[in-house]
C-alpha positions in Angstrom: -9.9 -33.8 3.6 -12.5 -34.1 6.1 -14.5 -36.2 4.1 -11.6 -38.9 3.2 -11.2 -39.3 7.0 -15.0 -39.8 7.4 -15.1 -42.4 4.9 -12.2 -44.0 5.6 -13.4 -44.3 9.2 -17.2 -45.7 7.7 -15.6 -48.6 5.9 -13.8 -49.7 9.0 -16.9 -49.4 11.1 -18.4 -51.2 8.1 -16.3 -53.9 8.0 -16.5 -54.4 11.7 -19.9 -55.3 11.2 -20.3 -57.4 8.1 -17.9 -59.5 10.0 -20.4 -59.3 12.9 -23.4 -60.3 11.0 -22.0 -62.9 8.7 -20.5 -64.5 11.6 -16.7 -64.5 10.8 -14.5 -65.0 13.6 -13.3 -61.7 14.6 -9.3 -61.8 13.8 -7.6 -59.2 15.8 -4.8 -59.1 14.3 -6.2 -59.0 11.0 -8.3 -55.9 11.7 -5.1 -54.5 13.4 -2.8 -54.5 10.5 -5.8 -53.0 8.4 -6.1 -49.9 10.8 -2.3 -49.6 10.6 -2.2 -50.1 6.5 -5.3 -47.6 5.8 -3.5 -45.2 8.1 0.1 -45.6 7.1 -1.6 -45.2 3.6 -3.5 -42.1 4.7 -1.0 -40.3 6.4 1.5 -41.0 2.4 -1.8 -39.5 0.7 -2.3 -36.5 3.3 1.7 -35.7 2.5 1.9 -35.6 -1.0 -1.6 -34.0 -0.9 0.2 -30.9 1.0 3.3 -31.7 -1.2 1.3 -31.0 -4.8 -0.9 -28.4 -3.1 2.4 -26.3 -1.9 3.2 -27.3 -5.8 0.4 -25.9 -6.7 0.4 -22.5 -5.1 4.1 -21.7 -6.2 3.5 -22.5 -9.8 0.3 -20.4 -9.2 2.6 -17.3 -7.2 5.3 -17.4 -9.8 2.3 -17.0 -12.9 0.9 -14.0 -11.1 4.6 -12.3 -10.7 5.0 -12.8 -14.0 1.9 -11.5 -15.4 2.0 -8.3 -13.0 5.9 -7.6 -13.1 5.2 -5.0 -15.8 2.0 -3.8 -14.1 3.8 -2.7 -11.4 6.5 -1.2 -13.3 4.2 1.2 -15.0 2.6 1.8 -11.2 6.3 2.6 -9.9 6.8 4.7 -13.4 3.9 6.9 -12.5 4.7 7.0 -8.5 8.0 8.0 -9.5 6.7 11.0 -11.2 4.1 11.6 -9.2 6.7 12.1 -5.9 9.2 14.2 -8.6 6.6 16.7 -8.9 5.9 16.7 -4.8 9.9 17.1 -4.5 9.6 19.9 -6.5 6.6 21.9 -5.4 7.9 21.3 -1.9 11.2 22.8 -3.5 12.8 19.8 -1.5 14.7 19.4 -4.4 17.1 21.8 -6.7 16.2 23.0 -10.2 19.9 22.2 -11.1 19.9 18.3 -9.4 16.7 17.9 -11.1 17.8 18.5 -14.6 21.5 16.6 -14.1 19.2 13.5 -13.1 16.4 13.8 -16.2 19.4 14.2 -18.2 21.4 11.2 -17.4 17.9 9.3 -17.3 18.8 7.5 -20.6 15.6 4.7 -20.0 13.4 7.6 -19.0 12.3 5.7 -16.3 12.5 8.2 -13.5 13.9 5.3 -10.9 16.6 7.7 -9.6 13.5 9.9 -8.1 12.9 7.7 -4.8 16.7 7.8 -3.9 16.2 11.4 -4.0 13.5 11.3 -2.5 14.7 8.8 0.5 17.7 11.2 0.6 16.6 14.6 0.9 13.6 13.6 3.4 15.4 11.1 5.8 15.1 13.3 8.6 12.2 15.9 7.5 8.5 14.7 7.8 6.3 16.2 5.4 4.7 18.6 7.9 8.2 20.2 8.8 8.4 20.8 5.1 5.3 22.3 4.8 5.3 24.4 7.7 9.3 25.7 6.5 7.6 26.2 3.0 4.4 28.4 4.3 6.9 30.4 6.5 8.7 31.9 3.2 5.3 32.2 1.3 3.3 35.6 1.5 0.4 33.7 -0.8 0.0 30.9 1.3 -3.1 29.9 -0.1 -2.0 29.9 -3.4 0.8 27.0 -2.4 -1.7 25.1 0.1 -4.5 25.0 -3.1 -1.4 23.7 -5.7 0.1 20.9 -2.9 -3.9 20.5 -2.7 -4.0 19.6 -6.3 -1.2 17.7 -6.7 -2.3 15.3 -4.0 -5.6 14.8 -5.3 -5.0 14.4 -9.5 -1.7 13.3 -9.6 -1.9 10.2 -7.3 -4.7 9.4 -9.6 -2.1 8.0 -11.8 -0.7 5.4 -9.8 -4.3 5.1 -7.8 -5.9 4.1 -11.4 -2.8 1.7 -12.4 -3.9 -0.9 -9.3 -6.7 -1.5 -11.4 -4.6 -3.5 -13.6 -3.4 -5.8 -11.1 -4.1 -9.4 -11.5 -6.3 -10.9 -10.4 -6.8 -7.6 -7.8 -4.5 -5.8 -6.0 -4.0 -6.3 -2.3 -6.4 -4.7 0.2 -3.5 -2.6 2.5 -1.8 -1.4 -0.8 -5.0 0.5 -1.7 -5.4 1.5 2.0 -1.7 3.6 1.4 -3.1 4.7 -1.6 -6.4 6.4 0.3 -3.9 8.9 2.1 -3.4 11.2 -0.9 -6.8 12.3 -1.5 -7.8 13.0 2.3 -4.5 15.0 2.4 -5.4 16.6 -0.3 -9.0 17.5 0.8 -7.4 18.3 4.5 -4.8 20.8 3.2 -7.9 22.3 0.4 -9.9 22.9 3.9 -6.2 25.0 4.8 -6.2 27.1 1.7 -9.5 27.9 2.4 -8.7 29.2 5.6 -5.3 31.3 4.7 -8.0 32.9 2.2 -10.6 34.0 4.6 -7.8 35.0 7.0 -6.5 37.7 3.4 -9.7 38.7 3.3 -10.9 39.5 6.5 -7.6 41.3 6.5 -8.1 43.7 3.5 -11.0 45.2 5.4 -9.0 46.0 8.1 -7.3 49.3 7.8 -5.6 49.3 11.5 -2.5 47.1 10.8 -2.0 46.0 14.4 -5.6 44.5 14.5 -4.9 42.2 11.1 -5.0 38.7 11.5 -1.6 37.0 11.3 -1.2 34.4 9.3 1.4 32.7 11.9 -1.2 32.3 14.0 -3.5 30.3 11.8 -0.3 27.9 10.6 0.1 27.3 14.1 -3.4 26.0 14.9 -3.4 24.1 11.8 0.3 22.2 12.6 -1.4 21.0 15.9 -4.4 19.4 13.4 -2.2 17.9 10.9 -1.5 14.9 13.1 -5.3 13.6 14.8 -7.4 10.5 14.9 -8.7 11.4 11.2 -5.7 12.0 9.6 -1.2 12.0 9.8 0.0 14.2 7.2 3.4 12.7 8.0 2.1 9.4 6.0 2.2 10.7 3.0 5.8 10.6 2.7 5.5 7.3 4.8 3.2 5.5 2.6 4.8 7.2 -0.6 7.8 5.0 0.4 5.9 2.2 1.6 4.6 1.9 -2.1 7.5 2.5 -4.1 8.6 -1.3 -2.3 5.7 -2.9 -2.8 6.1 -2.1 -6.4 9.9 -2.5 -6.5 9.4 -6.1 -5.2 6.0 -6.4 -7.3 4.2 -7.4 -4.5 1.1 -5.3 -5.3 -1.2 -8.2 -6.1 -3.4 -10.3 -3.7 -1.3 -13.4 -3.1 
Protein backbone atom coordinates (compact mmCIF):
# COMPACT_ATOMS: atom_id res chain seq x y z
CA UNK A 1 0.00 0.00 0.00
CA UNK A 2 2.87 2.17 0.87
CA UNK A 3 4.46 1.52 -2.21
CA UNK A 4 1.30 2.45 -4.57
CA UNK A 5 1.29 5.81 -2.77
CA UNK A 6 5.11 6.28 -3.42
CA UNK A 7 4.72 5.71 -6.88
CA UNK A 8 1.86 7.34 -7.45
CA UNK A 9 3.42 10.40 -5.86
CA UNK A 10 6.93 9.75 -8.37
CA UNK A 11 4.94 9.99 -11.49
CA UNK A 12 3.33 13.28 -10.48
CA UNK A 13 6.72 14.68 -9.43
CA UNK A 14 7.79 13.11 -12.75
CA UNK A 15 5.48 14.70 -14.72
CA UNK A 16 6.00 18.05 -13.17
CA UNK A 17 9.30 17.93 -14.57
CA UNK A 18 9.25 16.60 -18.07
CA UNK A 19 6.86 19.42 -18.43
CA UNK A 20 9.70 21.62 -16.92
CA UNK A 21 12.37 20.42 -19.18
CA UNK A 22 10.57 20.11 -22.44
CA UNK A 23 9.30 23.49 -21.91
CA UNK A 24 5.45 22.94 -21.96
CA UNK A 25 3.53 25.61 -20.55
CA UNK A 26 2.61 24.69 -17.15
CA UNK A 27 -1.39 24.25 -17.23
CA UNK A 28 -2.76 24.52 -13.77
CA UNK A 29 -5.70 23.33 -14.19
CA UNK A 30 -4.60 20.50 -16.15
CA UNK A 31 -2.25 19.28 -13.40
CA UNK A 32 -5.13 20.06 -10.96
CA UNK A 33 -7.70 17.73 -12.26
CA UNK A 34 -4.84 15.03 -12.62
CA UNK A 35 -4.06 15.20 -8.78
CA UNK A 36 -7.90 15.07 -8.11
CA UNK A 37 -8.45 12.01 -10.89
CA UNK A 38 -5.29 9.82 -9.57
CA UNK A 39 -6.58 10.43 -6.11
CA UNK A 40 -10.29 10.05 -6.55
CA UNK A 41 -9.02 6.84 -8.38
CA UNK A 42 -6.78 5.89 -5.47
CA UNK A 43 -8.94 6.40 -2.69
CA UNK A 44 -11.84 3.68 -5.25
CA UNK A 45 -8.71 1.16 -5.32
CA UNK A 46 -7.74 1.63 -1.45
CA UNK A 47 -11.71 0.68 -0.80
CA UNK A 48 -12.22 -2.25 -2.65
CA UNK A 49 -8.63 -3.22 -1.67
CA UNK A 50 -10.06 -3.31 2.17
CA UNK A 51 -13.37 -4.56 0.62
CA UNK A 52 -11.74 -7.98 -1.12
CA UNK A 53 -9.17 -8.11 1.78
CA UNK A 54 -12.22 -8.18 4.59
CA UNK A 55 -13.47 -10.79 1.66
CA UNK A 56 -10.75 -12.47 1.89
CA UNK A 57 -10.30 -13.06 5.70
CA UNK A 58 -13.98 -14.26 6.11
CA UNK A 59 -13.90 -16.84 3.40
CA UNK A 60 -10.43 -17.66 5.07
CA UNK A 61 -12.30 -17.67 9.02
CA UNK A 62 -15.31 -19.62 7.78
CA UNK A 63 -12.63 -22.48 6.07
CA UNK A 64 -10.78 -22.82 9.33
CA UNK A 65 -14.31 -23.27 11.34
CA UNK A 66 -15.10 -25.66 9.16
CA UNK A 67 -12.12 -27.72 9.13
CA UNK A 68 -11.71 -27.54 13.11
CA UNK A 69 -15.57 -27.83 14.11
CA UNK A 70 -14.97 -31.54 14.65
CA UNK A 71 -11.57 -31.00 16.18
CA UNK A 72 -13.00 -29.28 18.77
CA UNK A 73 -15.72 -31.60 19.24
CA UNK A 74 -13.44 -34.41 20.01
CA UNK A 75 -11.44 -31.73 22.40
CA UNK A 76 -14.96 -30.91 24.25
CA UNK A 77 -15.69 -35.01 24.04
CA UNK A 78 -12.50 -35.64 26.09
CA UNK A 79 -12.85 -32.35 28.45
CA UNK A 80 -16.18 -33.60 29.14
CA UNK A 81 -14.86 -36.77 30.51
CA UNK A 82 -12.01 -35.56 31.76
CA UNK A 83 -14.25 -33.04 34.30
CA UNK A 84 -16.85 -36.29 34.87
CA UNK A 85 -14.13 -38.12 36.44
CA UNK A 86 -13.06 -34.79 38.67
CA UNK A 87 -16.94 -34.52 39.59
CA UNK A 88 -16.69 -37.75 40.74
CA UNK A 89 -13.45 -38.14 42.72
CA UNK A 90 -14.42 -34.91 44.26
CA UNK A 91 -17.77 -36.90 45.03
CA UNK A 92 -19.34 -33.51 43.81
CA UNK A 93 -21.56 -35.58 42.11
CA UNK A 94 -24.02 -38.65 43.10
CA UNK A 95 -23.41 -42.31 42.04
CA UNK A 96 -27.17 -42.40 41.22
CA UNK A 97 -27.24 -38.84 39.01
CA UNK A 98 -24.35 -40.10 37.38
CA UNK A 99 -25.75 -43.22 36.02
CA UNK A 100 -29.49 -41.60 35.22
CA UNK A 101 -27.31 -39.14 32.89
CA UNK A 102 -24.86 -42.04 31.12
CA UNK A 103 -28.01 -43.76 30.71
CA UNK A 104 -30.13 -41.31 28.85
CA UNK A 105 -26.73 -40.31 27.01
CA UNK A 106 -28.08 -41.94 23.74
CA UNK A 107 -25.07 -40.01 21.37
CA UNK A 108 -22.53 -40.93 24.11
CA UNK A 109 -21.32 -37.70 23.95
CA UNK A 110 -21.02 -36.76 27.58
CA UNK A 111 -22.40 -32.96 26.84
CA UNK A 112 -24.71 -33.10 29.80
CA UNK A 113 -21.35 -33.25 32.14
CA UNK A 114 -20.58 -29.35 32.06
CA UNK A 115 -24.23 -28.48 33.02
CA UNK A 116 -23.57 -30.60 35.97
CA UNK A 117 -20.66 -29.39 36.36
CA UNK A 118 -21.72 -25.48 36.16
CA UNK A 119 -24.61 -26.62 38.48
CA UNK A 120 -23.16 -28.35 41.38
CA UNK A 121 -20.07 -25.88 41.55
CA UNK A 122 -21.70 -22.46 41.06
CA UNK A 123 -21.02 -21.37 44.45
CA UNK A 124 -18.02 -23.83 45.57
CA UNK A 125 -14.44 -23.14 44.37
CA UNK A 126 -12.37 -26.04 43.95
CA UNK A 127 -10.38 -25.41 47.14
CA UNK A 128 -13.68 -25.41 49.33
CA UNK A 129 -14.15 -28.82 47.86
CA UNK A 130 -11.08 -30.06 48.51
CA UNK A 131 -10.63 -28.86 51.83
CA UNK A 132 -14.58 -30.40 52.69
CA UNK A 133 -13.28 -33.63 51.00
CA UNK A 134 -9.79 -33.91 53.17
CA UNK A 135 -11.90 -33.11 56.30
CA UNK A 136 -13.92 -36.66 55.95
CA UNK A 137 -10.74 -38.52 54.69
CA UNK A 138 -8.47 -40.37 57.41
CA UNK A 139 -5.97 -41.32 54.20
CA UNK A 140 -5.52 -38.01 53.03
CA UNK A 141 -2.68 -38.75 51.04
CA UNK A 142 -4.17 -41.40 49.35
CA UNK A 143 -7.03 -38.78 47.85
CA UNK A 144 -4.44 -35.84 47.38
CA UNK A 145 -1.99 -38.51 45.19
CA UNK A 146 -5.42 -39.79 43.11
CA UNK A 147 -6.79 -35.81 42.49
CA UNK A 148 -2.79 -35.63 41.81
CA UNK A 149 -3.20 -38.10 39.04
CA UNK A 150 -6.10 -37.21 37.60
CA UNK A 151 -4.89 -33.68 37.01
CA UNK A 152 -1.76 -34.60 35.46
CA UNK A 153 -2.87 -37.80 32.93
CA UNK A 154 -6.26 -37.16 32.31
CA UNK A 155 -6.00 -33.52 31.02
CA UNK A 156 -3.56 -35.10 28.78
CA UNK A 157 -6.38 -35.91 26.67
CA UNK A 158 -7.73 -32.83 25.82
CA UNK A 159 -4.00 -31.12 26.27
CA UNK A 160 -2.91 -33.66 23.28
CA UNK A 161 -6.18 -32.93 21.04
CA UNK A 162 -4.99 -28.91 20.57
CA UNK A 163 -2.46 -30.47 18.53
CA UNK A 164 -4.94 -31.08 15.94
CA UNK A 165 -5.99 -27.66 15.58
CA UNK A 166 -5.63 -25.97 12.35
CA UNK A 167 -3.45 -24.31 11.44
CA UNK A 168 -2.38 -24.08 15.49
CA UNK A 169 -4.35 -23.49 18.35
CA UNK A 170 -4.56 -20.17 19.98
CA UNK A 171 -1.81 -19.15 22.47
CA UNK A 172 -4.29 -18.27 25.74
CA UNK A 173 -6.19 -21.64 25.13
CA UNK A 174 -3.06 -23.49 25.80
CA UNK A 175 -2.16 -21.10 28.61
CA UNK A 176 -5.72 -22.55 30.44
CA UNK A 177 -4.56 -25.70 29.52
CA UNK A 178 -0.97 -25.29 31.64
CA UNK A 179 -3.12 -25.10 34.96
CA UNK A 180 -3.78 -28.88 35.24
CA UNK A 181 -0.35 -30.16 35.43
CA UNK A 182 1.04 -27.39 37.98
CA UNK A 183 -2.05 -28.33 40.09
CA UNK A 184 -1.31 -31.54 39.79
CA UNK A 185 2.36 -31.24 40.70
CA UNK A 186 1.21 -28.66 43.63
CA UNK A 187 -1.27 -30.96 45.31
CA UNK A 188 1.56 -34.32 44.57
CA UNK A 189 3.93 -31.88 46.81
CA UNK A 190 0.50 -32.11 49.50
CA UNK A 191 0.40 -35.79 49.42
CA UNK A 192 3.77 -35.87 50.15
CA UNK A 193 3.41 -33.91 53.04
CA UNK A 194 0.05 -35.69 54.68
CA UNK A 195 2.56 -38.78 54.29
CA UNK A 196 5.48 -37.58 56.25
CA UNK A 197 3.02 -36.05 58.72
CA UNK A 198 1.52 -40.46 59.07
CA UNK A 199 4.83 -41.26 59.39
CA UNK A 200 6.36 -39.14 61.74
CA UNK A 201 3.26 -39.96 63.65
CA UNK A 202 3.62 -43.81 63.84
CA UNK A 203 6.71 -43.24 65.79
CA UNK A 204 5.10 -41.35 68.21
CA UNK A 205 3.65 -43.47 70.94
CA UNK A 206 2.30 -40.34 73.23
CA UNK A 207 -1.00 -39.46 71.34
CA UNK A 208 -1.24 -35.87 72.54
CA UNK A 209 2.27 -35.09 70.98
CA UNK A 210 1.06 -36.62 67.25
CA UNK A 211 0.95 -34.28 64.56
CA UNK A 212 -2.56 -33.29 63.45
CA UNK A 213 -3.31 -33.52 60.27
CA UNK A 214 -5.74 -30.27 60.55
CA UNK A 215 -2.93 -28.45 61.14
CA UNK A 216 -1.02 -29.22 58.01
CA UNK A 217 -4.50 -28.64 55.74
CA UNK A 218 -4.64 -25.51 57.26
CA UNK A 219 -1.13 -24.22 56.17
CA UNK A 220 -1.61 -25.66 52.93
CA UNK A 221 -5.33 -23.78 52.26
CA UNK A 222 -3.38 -20.46 52.87
CA UNK A 223 -0.75 -21.71 49.84
CA UNK A 224 -3.31 -22.85 47.44
CA UNK A 225 -3.99 -19.38 46.29
CA UNK A 226 -0.08 -17.37 45.72
CA UNK A 227 1.74 -15.66 43.04
CA UNK A 228 2.74 -19.26 41.51
CA UNK A 229 -0.31 -20.76 41.53
CA UNK A 230 -4.78 -20.45 42.12
CA UNK A 231 -6.08 -23.72 42.66
CA UNK A 232 -9.49 -22.04 42.24
CA UNK A 233 -8.65 -21.87 38.23
CA UNK A 234 -8.98 -25.13 37.63
CA UNK A 235 -12.63 -25.13 37.77
CA UNK A 236 -12.27 -21.52 36.22
CA UNK A 237 -10.38 -22.40 33.27
CA UNK A 238 -12.17 -26.00 33.09
CA UNK A 239 -15.23 -23.76 32.18
CA UNK A 240 -13.39 -21.23 30.28
CA UNK A 241 -12.51 -24.22 27.85
CA UNK A 242 -15.47 -26.03 27.59
CA UNK A 243 -16.69 -22.35 25.57
CA UNK A 244 -13.98 -22.02 23.67
CA UNK A 245 -14.65 -25.45 22.30
CA UNK A 246 -18.50 -25.14 22.36
CA UNK A 247 -18.09 -22.06 20.09
CA UNK A 248 -14.94 -23.70 18.28
CA UNK A 249 -13.00 -20.97 18.78
CA UNK A 250 -9.83 -22.96 19.74
CA UNK A 251 -7.78 -22.06 16.67
CA UNK A 252 -5.51 -19.04 15.98
CA UNK A 253 -7.75 -16.68 14.01
Amino acid sequence: MRKIVLILILLILVFIQLQISLKIPFDKEFLTGLINGILSNLVIFFVGIFVIDKIIKNIEKDKLSLINKEKSFFFKFKLNIFALKLLQHLQVISVQTRQAKLSNDKGITFNWVMDEFQALTQNKSFIEIVNTQLARKTNKQKYLQKLSDILKDDSKGFTDQLKEIYPHYAPDVYELTQIFPKAAGFISGMATTFLAVDKANEKIVNTEQKIPAELFTHILTKVMISDFINLNDVFVNLKKLSARSENNDLFIK
